[in-house]
DSSP file (Angstrom, degrees, kcal/mol; ACC not computed):
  #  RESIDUE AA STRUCTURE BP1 BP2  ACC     N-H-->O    O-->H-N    N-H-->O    O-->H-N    TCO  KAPPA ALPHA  PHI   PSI    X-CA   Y-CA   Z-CA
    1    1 A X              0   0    0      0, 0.0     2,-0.3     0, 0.0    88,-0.1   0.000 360.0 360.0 360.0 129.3   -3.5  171.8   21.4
    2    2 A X        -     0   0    0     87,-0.1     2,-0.5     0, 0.0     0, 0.0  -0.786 360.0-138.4 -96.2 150.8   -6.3  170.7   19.0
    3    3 A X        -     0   0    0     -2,-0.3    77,-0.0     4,-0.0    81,-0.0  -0.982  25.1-139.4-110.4 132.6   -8.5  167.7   19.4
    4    4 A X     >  -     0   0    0     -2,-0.5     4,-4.6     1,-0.1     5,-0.4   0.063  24.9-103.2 -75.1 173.5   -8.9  165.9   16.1
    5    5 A X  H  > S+     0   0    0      1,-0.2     4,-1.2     3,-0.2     5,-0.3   0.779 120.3  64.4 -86.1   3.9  -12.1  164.5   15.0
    6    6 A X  H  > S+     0   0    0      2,-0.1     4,-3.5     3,-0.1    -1,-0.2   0.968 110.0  44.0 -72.0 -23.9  -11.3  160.9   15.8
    7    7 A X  H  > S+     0   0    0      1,-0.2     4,-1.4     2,-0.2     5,-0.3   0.994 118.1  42.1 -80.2 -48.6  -11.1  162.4   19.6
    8    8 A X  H  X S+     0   0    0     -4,-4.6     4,-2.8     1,-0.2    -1,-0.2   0.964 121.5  41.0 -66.2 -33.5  -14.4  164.5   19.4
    9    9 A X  H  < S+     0   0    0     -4,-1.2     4,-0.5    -5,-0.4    -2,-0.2   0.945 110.7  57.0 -54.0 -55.8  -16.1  161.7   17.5
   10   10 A X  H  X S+     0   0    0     -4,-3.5     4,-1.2    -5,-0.3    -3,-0.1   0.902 121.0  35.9 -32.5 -85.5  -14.3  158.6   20.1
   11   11 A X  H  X S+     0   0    0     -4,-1.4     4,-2.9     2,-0.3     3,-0.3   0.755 111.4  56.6 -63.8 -55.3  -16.2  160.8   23.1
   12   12 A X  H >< S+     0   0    0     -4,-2.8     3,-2.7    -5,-0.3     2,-0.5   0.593 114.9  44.9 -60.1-105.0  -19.6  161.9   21.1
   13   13 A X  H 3> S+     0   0    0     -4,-0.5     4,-2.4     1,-0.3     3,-0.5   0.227 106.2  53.8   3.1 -57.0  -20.1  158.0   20.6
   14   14 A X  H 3X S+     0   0    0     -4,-1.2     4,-2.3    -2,-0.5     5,-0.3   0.912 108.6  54.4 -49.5 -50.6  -19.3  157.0   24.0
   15   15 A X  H <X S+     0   0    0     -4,-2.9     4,-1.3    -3,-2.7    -1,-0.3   0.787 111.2  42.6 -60.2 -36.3  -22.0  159.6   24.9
   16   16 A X  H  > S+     0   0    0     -3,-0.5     4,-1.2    -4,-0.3    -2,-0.3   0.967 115.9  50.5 -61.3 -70.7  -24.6  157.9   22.6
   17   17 A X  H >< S+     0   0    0     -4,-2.4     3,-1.9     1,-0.4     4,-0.4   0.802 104.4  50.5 -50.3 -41.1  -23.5  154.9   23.8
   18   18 A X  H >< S+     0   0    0     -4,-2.3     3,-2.5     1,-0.3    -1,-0.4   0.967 100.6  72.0 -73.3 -35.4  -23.7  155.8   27.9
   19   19 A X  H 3< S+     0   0    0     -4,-1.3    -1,-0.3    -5,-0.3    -2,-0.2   0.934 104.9  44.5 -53.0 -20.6  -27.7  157.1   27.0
   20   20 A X  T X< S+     0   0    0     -3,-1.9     3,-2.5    -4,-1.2     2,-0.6   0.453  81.2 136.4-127.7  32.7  -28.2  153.3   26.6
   21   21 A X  T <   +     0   0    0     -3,-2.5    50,-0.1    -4,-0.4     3,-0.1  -0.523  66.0  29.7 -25.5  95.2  -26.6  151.8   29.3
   22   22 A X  T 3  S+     0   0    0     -2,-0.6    -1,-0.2     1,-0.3     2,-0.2   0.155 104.2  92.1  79.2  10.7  -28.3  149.2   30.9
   23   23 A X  S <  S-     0   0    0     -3,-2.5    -1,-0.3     1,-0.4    -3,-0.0  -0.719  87.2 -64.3-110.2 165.5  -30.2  148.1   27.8
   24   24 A X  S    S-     0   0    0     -2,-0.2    -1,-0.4    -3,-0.1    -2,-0.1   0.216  74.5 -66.7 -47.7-165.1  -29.5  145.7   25.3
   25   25 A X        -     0   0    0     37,-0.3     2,-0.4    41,-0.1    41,-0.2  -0.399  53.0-132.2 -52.4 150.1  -26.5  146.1   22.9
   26   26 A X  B     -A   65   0A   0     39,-1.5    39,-1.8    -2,-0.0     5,-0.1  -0.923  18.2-118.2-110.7 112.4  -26.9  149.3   20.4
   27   27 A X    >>  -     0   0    0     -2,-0.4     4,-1.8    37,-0.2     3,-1.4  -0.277  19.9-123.8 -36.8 127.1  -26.3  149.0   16.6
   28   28 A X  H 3>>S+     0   0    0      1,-0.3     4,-1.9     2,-0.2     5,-0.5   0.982 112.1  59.0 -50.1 -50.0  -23.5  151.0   15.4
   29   29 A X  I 3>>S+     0   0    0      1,-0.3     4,-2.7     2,-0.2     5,-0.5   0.918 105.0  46.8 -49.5 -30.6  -25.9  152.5   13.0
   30   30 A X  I <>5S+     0   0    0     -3,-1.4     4,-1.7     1,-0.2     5,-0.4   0.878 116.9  48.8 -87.9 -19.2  -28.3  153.8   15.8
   31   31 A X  I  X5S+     0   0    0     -4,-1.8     4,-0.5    -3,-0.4    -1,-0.2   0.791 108.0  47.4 -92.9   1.4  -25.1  155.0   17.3
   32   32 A X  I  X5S+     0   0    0     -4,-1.9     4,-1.5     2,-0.2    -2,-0.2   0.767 114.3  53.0 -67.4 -58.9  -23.7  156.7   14.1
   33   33 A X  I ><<S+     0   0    0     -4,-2.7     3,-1.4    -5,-0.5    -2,-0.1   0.990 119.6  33.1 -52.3 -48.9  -27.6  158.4   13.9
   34   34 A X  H 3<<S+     0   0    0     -4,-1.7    -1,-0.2    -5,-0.5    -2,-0.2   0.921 123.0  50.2 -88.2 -13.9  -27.5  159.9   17.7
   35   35 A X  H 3< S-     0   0    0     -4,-0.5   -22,-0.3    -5,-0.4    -1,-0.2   0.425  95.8-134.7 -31.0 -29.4  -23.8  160.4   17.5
   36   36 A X    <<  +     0   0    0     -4,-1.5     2,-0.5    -3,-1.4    -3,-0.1   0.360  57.6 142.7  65.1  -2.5  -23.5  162.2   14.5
   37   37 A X        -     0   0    0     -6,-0.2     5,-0.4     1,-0.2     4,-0.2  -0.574  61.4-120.5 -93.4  89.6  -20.8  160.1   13.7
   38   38 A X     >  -     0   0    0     -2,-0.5     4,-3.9    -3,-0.1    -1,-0.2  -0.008  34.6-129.0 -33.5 134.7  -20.6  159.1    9.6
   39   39 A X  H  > S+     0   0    0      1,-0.2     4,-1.2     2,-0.2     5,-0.1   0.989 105.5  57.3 -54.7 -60.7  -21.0  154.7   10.1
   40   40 A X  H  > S+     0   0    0      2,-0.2     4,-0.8     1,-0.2    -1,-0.2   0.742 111.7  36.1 -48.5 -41.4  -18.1  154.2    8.0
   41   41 A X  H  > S+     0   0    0      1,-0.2     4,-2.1    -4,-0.2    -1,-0.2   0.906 108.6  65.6 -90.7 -47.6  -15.7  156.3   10.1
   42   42 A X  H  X S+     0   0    0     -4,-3.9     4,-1.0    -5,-0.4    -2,-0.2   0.537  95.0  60.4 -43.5 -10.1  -17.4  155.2   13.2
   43   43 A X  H  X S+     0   0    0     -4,-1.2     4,-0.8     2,-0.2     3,-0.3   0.942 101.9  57.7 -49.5 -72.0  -16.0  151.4   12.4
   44   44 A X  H  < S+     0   0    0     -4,-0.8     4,-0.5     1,-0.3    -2,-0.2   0.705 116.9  23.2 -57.5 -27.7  -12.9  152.6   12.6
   45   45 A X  H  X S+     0   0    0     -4,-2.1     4,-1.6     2,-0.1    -1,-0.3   0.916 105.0  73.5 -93.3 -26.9  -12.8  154.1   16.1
   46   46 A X  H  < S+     0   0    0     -4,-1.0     4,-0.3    -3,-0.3     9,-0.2   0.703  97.2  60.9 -95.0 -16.1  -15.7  151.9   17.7
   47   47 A X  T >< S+     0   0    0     -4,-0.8     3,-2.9     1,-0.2     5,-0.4   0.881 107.6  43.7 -71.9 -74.0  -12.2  148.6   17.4
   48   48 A X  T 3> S+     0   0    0     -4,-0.5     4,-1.5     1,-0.3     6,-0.3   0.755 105.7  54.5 -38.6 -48.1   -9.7  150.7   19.8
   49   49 A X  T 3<>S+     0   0    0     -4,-1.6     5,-1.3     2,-0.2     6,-1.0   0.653 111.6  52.4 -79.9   4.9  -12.1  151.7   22.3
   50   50 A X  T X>5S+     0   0    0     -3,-2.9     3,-8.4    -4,-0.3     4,-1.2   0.923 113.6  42.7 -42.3-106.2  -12.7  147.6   22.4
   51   51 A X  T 345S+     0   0    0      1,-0.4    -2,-0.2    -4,-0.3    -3,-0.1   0.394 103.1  61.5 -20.7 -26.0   -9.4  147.0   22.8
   52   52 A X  T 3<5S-     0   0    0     -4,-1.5    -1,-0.4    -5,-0.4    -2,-0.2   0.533 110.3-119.7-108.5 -11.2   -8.9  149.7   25.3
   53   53 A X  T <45S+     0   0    0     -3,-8.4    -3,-0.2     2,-0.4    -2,-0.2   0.630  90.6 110.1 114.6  10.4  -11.4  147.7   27.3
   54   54 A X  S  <<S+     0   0    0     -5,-1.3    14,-2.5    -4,-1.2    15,-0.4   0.761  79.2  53.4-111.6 -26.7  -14.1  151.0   27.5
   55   55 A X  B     -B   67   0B   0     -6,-1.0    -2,-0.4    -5,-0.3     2,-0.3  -0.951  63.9-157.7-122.1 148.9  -16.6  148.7   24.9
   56   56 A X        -     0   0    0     10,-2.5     2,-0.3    -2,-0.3     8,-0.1  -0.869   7.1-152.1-127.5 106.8  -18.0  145.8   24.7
   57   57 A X        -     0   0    0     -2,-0.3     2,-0.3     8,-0.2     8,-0.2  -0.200   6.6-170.2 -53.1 120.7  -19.4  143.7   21.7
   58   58 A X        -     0   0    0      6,-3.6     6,-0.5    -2,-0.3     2,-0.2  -0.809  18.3-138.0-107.2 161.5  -22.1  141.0   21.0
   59   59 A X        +     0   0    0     -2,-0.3     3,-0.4     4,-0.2     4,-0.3  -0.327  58.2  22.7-126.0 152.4  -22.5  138.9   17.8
   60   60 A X  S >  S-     0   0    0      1,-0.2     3,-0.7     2,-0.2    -2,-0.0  -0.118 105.2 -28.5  80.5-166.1  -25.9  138.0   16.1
   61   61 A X  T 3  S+     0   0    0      1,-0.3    -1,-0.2    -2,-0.0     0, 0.0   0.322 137.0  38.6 -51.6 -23.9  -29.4  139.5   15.9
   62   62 A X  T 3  S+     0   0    0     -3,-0.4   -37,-0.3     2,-0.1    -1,-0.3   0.588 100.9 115.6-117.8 -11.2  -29.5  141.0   19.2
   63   63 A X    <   +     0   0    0     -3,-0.7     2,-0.2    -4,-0.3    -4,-0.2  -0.034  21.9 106.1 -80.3 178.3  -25.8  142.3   19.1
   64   64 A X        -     0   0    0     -6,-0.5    -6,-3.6   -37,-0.1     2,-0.3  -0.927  60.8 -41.3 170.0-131.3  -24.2  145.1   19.2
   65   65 A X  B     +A   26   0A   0    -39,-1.8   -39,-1.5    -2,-0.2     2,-0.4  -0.742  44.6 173.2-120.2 159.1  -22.1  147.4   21.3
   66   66 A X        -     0   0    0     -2,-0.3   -10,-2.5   -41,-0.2     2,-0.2  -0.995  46.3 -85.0-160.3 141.2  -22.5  148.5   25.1
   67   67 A X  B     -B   55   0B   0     -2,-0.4   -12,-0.3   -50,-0.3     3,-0.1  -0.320  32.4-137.9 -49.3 130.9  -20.8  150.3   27.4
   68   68 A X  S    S-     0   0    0    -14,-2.5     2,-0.3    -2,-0.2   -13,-0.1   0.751  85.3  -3.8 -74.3 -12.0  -17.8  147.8   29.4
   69   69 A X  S    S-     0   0    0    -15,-0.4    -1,-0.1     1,-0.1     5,-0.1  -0.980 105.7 -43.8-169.6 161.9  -18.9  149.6   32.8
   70   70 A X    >   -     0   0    0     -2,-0.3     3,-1.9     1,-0.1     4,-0.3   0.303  44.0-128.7 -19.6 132.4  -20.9  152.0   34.3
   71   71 A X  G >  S+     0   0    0      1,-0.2     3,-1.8     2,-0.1    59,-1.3   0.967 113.1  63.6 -77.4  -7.2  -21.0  155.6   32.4
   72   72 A X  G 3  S+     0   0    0      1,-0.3    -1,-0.2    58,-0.2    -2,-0.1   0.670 105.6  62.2 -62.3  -6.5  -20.0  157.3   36.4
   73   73 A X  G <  S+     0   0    0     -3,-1.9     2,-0.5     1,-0.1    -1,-0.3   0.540  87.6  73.5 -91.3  -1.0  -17.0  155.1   35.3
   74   74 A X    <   -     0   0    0     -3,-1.8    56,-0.4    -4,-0.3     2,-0.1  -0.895  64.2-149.4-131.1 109.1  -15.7  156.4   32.4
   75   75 A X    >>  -     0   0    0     -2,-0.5     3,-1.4    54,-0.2     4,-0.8  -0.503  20.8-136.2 -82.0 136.4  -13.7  159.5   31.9
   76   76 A X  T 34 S+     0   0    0     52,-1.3    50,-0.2     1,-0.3   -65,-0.1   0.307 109.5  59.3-103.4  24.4  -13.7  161.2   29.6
   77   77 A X  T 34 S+     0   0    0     48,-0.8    -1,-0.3    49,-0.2     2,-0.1  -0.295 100.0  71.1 -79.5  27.6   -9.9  161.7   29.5
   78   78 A X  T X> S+     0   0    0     -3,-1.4     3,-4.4    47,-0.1     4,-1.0   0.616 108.3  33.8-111.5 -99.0  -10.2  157.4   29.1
   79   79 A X  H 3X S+     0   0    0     -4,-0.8     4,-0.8     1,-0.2   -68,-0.2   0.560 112.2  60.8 -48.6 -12.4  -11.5  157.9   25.6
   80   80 A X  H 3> S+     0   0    0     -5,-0.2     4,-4.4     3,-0.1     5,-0.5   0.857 109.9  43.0 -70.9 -25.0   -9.4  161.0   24.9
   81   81 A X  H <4 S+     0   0    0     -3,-4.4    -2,-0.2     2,-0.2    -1,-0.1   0.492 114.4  49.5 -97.0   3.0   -6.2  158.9   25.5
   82   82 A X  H  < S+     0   0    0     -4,-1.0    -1,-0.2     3,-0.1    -3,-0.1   0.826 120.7  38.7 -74.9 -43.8   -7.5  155.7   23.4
   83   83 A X  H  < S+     0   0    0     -4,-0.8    -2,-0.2    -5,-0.3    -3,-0.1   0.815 138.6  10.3 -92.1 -49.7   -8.4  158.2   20.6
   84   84 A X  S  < S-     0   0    0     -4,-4.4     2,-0.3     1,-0.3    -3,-0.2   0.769  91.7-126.6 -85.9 -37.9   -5.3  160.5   20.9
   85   85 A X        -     0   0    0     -5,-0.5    -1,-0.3     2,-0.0    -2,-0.1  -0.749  60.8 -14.2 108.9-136.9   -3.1  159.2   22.9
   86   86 A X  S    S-     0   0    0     -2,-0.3     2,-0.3    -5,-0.1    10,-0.1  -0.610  83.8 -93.6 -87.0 160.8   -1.4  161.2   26.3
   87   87 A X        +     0   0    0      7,-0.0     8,-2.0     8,-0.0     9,-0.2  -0.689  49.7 169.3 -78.9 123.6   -2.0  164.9   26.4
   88   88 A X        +     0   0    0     -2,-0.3     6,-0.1     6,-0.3     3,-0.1  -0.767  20.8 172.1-131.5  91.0    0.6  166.8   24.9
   89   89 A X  S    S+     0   0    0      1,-0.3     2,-0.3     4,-0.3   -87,-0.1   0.899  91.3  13.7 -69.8 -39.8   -0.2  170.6   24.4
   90   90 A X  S >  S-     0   0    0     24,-0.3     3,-2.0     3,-0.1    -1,-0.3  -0.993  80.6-115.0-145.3 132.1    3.7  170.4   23.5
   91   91 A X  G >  S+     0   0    0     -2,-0.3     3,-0.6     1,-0.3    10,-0.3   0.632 115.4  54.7  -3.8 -57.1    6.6  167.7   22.7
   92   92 A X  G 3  S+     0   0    0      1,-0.2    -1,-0.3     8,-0.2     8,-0.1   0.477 108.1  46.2 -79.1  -1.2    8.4  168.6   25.8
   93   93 A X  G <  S+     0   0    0     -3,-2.0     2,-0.6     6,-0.1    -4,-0.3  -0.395  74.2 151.5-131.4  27.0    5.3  168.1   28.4
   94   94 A X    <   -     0   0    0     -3,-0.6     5,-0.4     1,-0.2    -6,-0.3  -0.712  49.7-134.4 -87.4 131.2    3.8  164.7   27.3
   95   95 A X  S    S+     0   0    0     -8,-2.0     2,-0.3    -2,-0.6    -1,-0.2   0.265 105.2  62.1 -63.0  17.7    2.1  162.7   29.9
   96   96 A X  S >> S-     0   0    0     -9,-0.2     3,-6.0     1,-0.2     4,-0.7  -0.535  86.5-150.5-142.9 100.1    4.0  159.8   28.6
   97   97 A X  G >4 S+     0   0    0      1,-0.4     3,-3.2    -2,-0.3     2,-1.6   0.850  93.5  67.8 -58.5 -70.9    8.4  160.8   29.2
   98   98 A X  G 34 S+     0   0    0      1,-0.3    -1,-0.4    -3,-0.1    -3,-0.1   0.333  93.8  50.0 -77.1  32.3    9.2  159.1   26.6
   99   99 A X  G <4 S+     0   0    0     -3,-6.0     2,-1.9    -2,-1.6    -1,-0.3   0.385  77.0 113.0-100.7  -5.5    7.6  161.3   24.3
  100  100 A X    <<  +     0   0    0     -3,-3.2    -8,-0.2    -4,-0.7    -9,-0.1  -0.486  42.8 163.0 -67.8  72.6    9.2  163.8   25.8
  101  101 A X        +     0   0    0     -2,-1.9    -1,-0.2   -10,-0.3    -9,-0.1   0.773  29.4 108.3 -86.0 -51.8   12.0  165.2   22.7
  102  102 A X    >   -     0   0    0     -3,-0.2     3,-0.9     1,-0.2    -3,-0.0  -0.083  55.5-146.2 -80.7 151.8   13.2  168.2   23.1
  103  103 A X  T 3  S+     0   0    0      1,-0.2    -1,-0.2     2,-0.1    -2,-0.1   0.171  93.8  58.2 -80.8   2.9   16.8  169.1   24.1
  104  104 A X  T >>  +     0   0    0      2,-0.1     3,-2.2     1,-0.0     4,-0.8   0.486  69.0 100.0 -96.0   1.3   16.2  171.9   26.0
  105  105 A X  G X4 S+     0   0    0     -3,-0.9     3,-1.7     1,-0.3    -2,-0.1   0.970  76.4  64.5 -57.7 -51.9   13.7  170.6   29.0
  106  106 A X  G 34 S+     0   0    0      1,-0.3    -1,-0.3     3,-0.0    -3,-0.1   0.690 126.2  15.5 -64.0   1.5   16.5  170.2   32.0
  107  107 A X  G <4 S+     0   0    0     -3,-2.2     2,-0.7     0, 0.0    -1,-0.3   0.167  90.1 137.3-149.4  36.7   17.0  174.0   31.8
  108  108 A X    <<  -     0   0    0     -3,-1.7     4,-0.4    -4,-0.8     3,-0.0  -0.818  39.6-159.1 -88.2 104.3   13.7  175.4   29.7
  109  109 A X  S    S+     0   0    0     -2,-0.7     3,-0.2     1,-0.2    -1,-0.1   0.655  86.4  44.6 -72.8  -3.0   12.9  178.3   31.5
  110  110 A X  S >> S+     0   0    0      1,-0.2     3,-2.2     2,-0.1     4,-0.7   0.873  79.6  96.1 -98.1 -17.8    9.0  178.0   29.8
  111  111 A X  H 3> S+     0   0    0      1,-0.2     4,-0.8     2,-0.2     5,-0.3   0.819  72.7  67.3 -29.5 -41.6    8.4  174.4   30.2
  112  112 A X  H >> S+     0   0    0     -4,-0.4     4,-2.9     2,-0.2     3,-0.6   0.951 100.2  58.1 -49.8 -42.9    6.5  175.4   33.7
  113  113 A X  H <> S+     0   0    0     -3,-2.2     4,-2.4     1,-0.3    -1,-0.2   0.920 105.9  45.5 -28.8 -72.2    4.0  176.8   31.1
  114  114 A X  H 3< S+     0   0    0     -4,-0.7    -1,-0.3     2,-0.2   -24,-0.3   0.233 106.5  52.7 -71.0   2.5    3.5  173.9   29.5
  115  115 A X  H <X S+     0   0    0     -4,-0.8     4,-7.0    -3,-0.6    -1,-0.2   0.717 107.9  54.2 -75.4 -51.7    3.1  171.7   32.2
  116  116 A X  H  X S+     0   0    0     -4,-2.9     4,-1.7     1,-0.3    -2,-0.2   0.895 106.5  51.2 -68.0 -32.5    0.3  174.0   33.7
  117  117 A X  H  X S+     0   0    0     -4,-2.4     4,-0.6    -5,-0.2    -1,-0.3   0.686 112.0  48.3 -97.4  17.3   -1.5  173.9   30.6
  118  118 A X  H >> S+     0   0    0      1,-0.1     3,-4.9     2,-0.1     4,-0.8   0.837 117.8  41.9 -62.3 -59.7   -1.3  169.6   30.5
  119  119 A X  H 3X S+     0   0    0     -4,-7.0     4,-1.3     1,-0.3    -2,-0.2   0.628 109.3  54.0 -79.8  13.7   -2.3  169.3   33.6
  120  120 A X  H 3< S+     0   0    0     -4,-1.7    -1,-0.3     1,-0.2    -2,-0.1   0.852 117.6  41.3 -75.3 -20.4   -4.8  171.8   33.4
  121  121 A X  H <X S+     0   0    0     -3,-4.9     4,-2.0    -4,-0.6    -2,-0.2   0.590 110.8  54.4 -75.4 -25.7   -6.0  169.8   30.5
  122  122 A X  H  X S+     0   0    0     -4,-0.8     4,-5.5     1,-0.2     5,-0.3   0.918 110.2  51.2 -80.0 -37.5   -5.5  166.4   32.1
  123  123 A X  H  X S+     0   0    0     -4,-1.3     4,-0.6     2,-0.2    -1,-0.2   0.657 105.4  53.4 -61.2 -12.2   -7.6  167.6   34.9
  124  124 A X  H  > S+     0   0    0      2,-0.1     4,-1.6     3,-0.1    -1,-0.2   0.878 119.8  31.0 -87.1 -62.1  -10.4  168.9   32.8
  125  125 A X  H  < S+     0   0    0     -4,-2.0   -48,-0.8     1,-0.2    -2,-0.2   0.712 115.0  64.2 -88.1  -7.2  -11.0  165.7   30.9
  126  126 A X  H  < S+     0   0    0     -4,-5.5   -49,-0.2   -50,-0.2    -3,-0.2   0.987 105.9  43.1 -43.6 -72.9   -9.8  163.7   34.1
  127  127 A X  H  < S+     0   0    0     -4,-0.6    -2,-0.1    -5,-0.3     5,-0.1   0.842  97.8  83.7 -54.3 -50.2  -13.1  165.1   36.4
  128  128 A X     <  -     0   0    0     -4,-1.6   -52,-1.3   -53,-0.1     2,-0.2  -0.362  61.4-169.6 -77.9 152.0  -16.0  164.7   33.6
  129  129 A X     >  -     0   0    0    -54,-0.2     4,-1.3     1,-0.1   -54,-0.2  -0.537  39.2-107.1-102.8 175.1  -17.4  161.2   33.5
  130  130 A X  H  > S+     0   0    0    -59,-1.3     4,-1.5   -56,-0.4     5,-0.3   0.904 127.7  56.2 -62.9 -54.4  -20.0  159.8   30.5
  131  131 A X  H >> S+     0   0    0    -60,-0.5     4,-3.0     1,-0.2     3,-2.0   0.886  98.2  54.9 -47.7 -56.1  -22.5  160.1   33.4
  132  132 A X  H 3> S+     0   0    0      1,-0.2     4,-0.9     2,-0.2    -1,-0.2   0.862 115.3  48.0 -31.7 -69.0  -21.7  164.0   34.1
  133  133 A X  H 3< S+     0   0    0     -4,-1.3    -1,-0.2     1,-0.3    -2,-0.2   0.387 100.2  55.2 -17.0 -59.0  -22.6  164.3   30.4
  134  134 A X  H XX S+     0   0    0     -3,-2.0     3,-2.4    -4,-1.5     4,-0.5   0.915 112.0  51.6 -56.1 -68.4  -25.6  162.4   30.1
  135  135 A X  H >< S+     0   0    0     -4,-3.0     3,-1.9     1,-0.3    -2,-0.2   0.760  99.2  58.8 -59.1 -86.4  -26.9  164.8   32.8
  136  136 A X  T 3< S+     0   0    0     -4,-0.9    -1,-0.3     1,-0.3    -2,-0.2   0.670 105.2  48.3  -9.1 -45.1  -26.0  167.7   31.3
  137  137 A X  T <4 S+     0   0    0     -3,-2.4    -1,-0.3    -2,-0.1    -2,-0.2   0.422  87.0 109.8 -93.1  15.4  -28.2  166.7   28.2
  138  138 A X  S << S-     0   0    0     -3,-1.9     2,-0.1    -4,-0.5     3,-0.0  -0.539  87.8 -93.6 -75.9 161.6  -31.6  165.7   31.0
  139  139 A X        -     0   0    0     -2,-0.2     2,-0.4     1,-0.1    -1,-0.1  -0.317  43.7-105.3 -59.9 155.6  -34.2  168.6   30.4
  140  140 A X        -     0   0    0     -2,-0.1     5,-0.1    -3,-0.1    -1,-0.1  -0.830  37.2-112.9-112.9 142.4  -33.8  171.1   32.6
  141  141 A X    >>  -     0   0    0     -2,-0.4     3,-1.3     1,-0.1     4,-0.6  -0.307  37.0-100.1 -83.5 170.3  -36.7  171.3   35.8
  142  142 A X  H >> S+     0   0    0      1,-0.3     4,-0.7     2,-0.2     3,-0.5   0.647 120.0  52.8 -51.2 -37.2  -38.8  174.0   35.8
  143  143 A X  H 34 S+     0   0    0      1,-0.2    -1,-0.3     2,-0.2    -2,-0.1   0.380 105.4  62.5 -89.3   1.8  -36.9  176.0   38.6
  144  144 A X  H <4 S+     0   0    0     -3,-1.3    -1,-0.2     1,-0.1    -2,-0.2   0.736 102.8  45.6 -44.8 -53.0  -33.9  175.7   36.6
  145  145 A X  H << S+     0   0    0     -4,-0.6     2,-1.0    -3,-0.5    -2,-0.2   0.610  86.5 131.1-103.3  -1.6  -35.2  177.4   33.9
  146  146 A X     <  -     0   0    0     -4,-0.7    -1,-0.1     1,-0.1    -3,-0.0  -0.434  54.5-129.7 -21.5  64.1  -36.7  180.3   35.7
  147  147 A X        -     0   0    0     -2,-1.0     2,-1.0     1,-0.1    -1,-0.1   0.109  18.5-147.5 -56.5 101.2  -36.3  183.6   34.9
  148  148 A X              0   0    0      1,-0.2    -1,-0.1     0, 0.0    -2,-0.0  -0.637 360.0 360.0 -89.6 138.3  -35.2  185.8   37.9
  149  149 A X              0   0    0     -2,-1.0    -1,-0.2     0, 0.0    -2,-0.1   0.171 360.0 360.0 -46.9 360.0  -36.6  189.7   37.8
């Protein structure tokens, strides 16, 4: 399974987005610059995660875009499945059954394979939140970065 760029792009945005959380609305452009995210393409992704209820927009001089909740609330299997849609390493294993095609699953003896590696996958982007993230990218304290002998 690959993740396109709209899905790494959806998620690097989000991440811009959660660093200013609890401040006013963010311009798309300042979230294109700390994003990495070309403006133009960002447009296009910034409507679904609207829609999907994960952003929220303001109008005028002061608007822009803001997180819809808290980033410890927002998973970052949320924004994979706005951006991709359900995890499916393979046709026959899609977290959504009726995507589920192929004519061999009631006796496909590898299917178990492909199960393990959804949910290993759902369970990966399930656990991290925007918050985890953000922390991941604080400076690291001094006894962090300590070099032991």
């Amino acid at each position: 399974m690959k993740v396109s760029t709209r899905g790494e792009y959806g998620v690097r945005a989000m991440v811009a987005l959660a660093h200013y959380h609890g401040s006013k609305p963010v311009a798309l452009t300042t979230i294109a610059k700390d994003s990495h995210v070309p403006a133009p393409y960002l447009e296009q992704l910034i409507a679904p995660l609207r829609r999907a209820g994960l952003v929220e927009s303001r109008r005028g001089a002061q608007g822009g875009y803001q997180l819809s909740r808290p980033p410890g609330e927002i998973r970052v299997g949320d924004i994979y499945r706005v951006m991709e849609g359900p995890v499916a390493p393979m046709d026959c294993v899609s977290e959504d059954e009726a995507d589920q095609t192929c004519p061999l699953i009631s006796g496909c003896e590898t299917r178990p394979v492909w199960l393990a590696v959804r949910d290993s996958i759902v369970g990966a982007i399930d656990s991290i939140t925007l918050a985890d993230l953000i922390r991941q990218d604080a400076p690291a304290s001094p006894v962090e970065t300590q070099v032991v002998a």
